[in-house]
DSSP file (Angstrom, degrees, kcal/mol; ACC not computed):
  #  RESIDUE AA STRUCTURE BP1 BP2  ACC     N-H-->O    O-->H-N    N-H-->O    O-->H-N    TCO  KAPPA ALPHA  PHI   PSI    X-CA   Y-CA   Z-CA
    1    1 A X              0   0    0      0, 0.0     2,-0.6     0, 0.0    23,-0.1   0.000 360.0 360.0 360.0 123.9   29.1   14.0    7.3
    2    2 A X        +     0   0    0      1,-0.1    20,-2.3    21,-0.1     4,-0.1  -0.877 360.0 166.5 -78.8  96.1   25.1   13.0    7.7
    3    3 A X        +     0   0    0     -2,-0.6     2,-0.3    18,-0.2    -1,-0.1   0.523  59.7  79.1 -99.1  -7.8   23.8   14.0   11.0
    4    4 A X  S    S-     0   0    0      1,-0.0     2,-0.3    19,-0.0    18,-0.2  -0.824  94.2-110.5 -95.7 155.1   20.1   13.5    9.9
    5    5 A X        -     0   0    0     -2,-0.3     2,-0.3    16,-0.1    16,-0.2  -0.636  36.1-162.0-104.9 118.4   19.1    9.6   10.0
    6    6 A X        -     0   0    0     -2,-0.3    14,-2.2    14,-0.1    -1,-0.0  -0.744  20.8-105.5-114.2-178.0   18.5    8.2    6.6
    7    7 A X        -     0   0    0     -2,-0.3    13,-0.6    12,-0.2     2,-0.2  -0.015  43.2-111.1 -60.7-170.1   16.6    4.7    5.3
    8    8 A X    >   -     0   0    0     11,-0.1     3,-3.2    12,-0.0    10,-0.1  -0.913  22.5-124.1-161.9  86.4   18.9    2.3    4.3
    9    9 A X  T 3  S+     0   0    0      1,-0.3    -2,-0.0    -2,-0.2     8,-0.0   0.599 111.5  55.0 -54.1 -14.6   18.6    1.9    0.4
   10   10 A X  T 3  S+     0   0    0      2,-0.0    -1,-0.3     0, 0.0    -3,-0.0   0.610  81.2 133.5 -91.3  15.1   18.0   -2.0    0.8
   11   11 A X    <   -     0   0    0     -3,-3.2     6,-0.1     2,-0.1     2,-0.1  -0.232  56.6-127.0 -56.7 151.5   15.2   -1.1    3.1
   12   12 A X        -     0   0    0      4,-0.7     3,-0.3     1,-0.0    -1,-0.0  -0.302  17.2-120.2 -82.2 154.8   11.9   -3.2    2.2
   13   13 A X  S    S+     0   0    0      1,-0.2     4,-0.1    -2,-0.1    -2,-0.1   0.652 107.8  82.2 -88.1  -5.7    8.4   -1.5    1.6
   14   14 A X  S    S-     0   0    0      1,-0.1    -1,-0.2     2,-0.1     3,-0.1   0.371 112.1-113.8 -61.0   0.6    7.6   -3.8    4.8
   15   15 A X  S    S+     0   0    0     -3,-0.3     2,-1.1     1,-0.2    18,-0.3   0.468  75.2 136.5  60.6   7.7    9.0   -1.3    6.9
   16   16 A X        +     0   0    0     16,-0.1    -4,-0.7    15,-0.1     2,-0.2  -0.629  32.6 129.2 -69.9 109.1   11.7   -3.3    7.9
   17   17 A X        -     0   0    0     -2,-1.1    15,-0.3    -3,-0.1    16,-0.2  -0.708  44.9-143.1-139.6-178.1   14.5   -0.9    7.8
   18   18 A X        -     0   0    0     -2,-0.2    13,-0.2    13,-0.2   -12,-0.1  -0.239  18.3-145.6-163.5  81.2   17.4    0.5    9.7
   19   19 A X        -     0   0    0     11,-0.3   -12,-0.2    10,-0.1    11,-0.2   0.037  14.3-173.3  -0.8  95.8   18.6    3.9    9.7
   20   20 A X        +     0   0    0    -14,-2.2     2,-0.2   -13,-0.6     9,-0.2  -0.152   7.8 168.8 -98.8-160.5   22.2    5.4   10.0
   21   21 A X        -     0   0    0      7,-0.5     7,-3.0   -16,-0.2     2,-0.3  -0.467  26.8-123.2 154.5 160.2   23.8    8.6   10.2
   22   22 A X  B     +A   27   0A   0    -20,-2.3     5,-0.3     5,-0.3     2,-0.2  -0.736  24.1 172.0-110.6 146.8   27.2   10.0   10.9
   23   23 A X        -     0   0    0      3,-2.3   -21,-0.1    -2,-0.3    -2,-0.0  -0.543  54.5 -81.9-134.4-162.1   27.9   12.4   13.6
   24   24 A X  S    S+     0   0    0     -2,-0.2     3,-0.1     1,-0.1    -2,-0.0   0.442 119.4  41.8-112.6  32.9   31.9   13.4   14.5
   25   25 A X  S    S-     0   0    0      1,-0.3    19,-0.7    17,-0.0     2,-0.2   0.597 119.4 -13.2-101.1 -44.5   32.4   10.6   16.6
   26   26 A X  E     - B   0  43A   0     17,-0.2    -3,-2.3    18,-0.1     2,-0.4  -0.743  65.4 -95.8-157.3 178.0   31.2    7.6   15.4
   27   27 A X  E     -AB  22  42A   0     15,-1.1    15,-2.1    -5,-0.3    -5,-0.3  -0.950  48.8-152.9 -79.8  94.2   28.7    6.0   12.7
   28   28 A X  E     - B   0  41A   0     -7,-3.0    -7,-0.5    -2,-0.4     2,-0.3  -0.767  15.3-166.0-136.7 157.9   25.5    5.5   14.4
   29   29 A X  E     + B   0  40A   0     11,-1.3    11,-2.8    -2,-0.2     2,-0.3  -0.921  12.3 160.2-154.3 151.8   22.3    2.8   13.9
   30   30 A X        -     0   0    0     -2,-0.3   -11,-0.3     9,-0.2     9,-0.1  -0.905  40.9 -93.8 178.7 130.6   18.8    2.5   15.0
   31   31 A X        -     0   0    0      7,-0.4   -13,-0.2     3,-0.3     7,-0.1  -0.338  22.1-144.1 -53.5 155.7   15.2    0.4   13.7
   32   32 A X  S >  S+     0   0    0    -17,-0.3     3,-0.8   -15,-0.3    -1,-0.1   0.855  97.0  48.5-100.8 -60.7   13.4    2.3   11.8
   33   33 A X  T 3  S+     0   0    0    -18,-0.3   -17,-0.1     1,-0.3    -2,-0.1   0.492 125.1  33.9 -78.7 -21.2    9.9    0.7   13.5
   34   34 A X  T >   +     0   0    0      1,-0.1     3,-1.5     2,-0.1    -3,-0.3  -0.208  68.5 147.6-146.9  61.7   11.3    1.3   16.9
   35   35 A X  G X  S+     0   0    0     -3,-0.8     3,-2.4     1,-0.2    -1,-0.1   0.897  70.1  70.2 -60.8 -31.9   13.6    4.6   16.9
   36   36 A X  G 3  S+     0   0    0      1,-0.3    -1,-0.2    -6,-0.1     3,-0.1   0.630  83.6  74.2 -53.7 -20.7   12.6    5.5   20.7
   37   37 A X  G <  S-     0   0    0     -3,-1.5    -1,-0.3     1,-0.3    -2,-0.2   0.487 105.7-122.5 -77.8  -5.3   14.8    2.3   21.7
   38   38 A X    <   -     0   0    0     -3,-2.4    -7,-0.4    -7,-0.1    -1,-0.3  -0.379  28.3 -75.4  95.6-176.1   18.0    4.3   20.9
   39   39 A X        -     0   0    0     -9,-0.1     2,-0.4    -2,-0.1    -9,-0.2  -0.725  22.3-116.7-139.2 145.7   20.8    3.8   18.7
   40   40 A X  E     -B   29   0A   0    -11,-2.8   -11,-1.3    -2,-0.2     2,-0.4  -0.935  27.4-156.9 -92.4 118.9   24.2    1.8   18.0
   41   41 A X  E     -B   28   0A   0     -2,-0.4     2,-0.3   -13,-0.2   -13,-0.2  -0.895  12.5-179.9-107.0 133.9   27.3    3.8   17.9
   42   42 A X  E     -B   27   0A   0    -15,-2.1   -15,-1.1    -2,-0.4     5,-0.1  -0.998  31.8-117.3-115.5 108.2   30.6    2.5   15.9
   43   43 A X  E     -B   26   0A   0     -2,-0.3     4,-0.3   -17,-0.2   -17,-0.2  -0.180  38.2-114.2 -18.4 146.1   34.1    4.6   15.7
   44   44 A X  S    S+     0   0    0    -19,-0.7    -1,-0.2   -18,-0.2   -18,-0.1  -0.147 116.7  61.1 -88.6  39.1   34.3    5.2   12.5
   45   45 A X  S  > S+     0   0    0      2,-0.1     4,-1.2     3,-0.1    -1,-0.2   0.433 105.4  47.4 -82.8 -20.6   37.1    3.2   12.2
   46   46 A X  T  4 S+     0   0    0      1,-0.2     4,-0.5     2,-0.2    -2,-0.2   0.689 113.0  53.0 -91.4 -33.8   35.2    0.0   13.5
   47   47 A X  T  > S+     0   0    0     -4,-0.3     4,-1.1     2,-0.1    -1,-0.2   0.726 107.8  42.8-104.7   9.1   32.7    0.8   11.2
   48   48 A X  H  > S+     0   0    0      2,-0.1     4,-2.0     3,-0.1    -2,-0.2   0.684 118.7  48.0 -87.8 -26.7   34.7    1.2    7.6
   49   49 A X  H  < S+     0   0    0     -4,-1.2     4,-0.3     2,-0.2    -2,-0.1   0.588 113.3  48.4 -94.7   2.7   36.7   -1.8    8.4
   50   50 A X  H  > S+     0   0    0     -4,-0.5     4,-2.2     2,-0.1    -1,-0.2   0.817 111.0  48.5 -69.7 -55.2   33.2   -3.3    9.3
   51   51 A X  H  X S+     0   0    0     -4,-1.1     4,-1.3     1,-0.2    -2,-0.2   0.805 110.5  54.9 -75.3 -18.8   31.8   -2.1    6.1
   52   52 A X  H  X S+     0   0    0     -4,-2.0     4,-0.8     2,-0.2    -1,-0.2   0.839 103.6  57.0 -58.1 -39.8   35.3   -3.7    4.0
   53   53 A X  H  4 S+     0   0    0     -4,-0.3    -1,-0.2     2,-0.2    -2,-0.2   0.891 106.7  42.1 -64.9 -35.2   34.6   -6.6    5.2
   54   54 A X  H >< S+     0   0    0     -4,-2.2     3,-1.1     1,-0.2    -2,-0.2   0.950 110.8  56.2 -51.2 -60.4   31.2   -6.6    3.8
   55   55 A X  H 3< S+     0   0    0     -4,-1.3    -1,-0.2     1,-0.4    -2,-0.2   0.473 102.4  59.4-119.9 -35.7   32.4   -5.2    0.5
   56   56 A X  T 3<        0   0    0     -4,-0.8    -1,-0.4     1,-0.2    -2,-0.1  -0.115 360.0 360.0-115.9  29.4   35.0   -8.4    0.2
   57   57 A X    <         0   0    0     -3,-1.1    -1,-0.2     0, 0.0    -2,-0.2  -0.105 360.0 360.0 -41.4 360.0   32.2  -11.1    0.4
């Protein structure tokens, strides 16, 4: 489990990015350029079956 927020490897040098980290609730998400705006929080179950779907494009 990651509770410090990392880049997001397909991040851009443009600074367009987006941050995650895991805590022991949920999956959680946040602009890089604007962290003070808070965060998106996923169960992780909503967010592996998020990320399968991705994965099966």
């Amino acid at each position: 489990m990651n509770t410090e927020w990392t880049k997001s490897t397909y991040s851009h040098a443009s600074g367009d990015c987006v941050e995650c980290r895991a805590d022991g609730d949920s999956a959680q998400l946040r602009d890089t350029q604007h962290p003070h705006h808070g965060h998106l929080a996923f169960p992780h179950r909503e967010w592996a079956a998020f990320l399968a779907e991705l994965h099966s494009l």
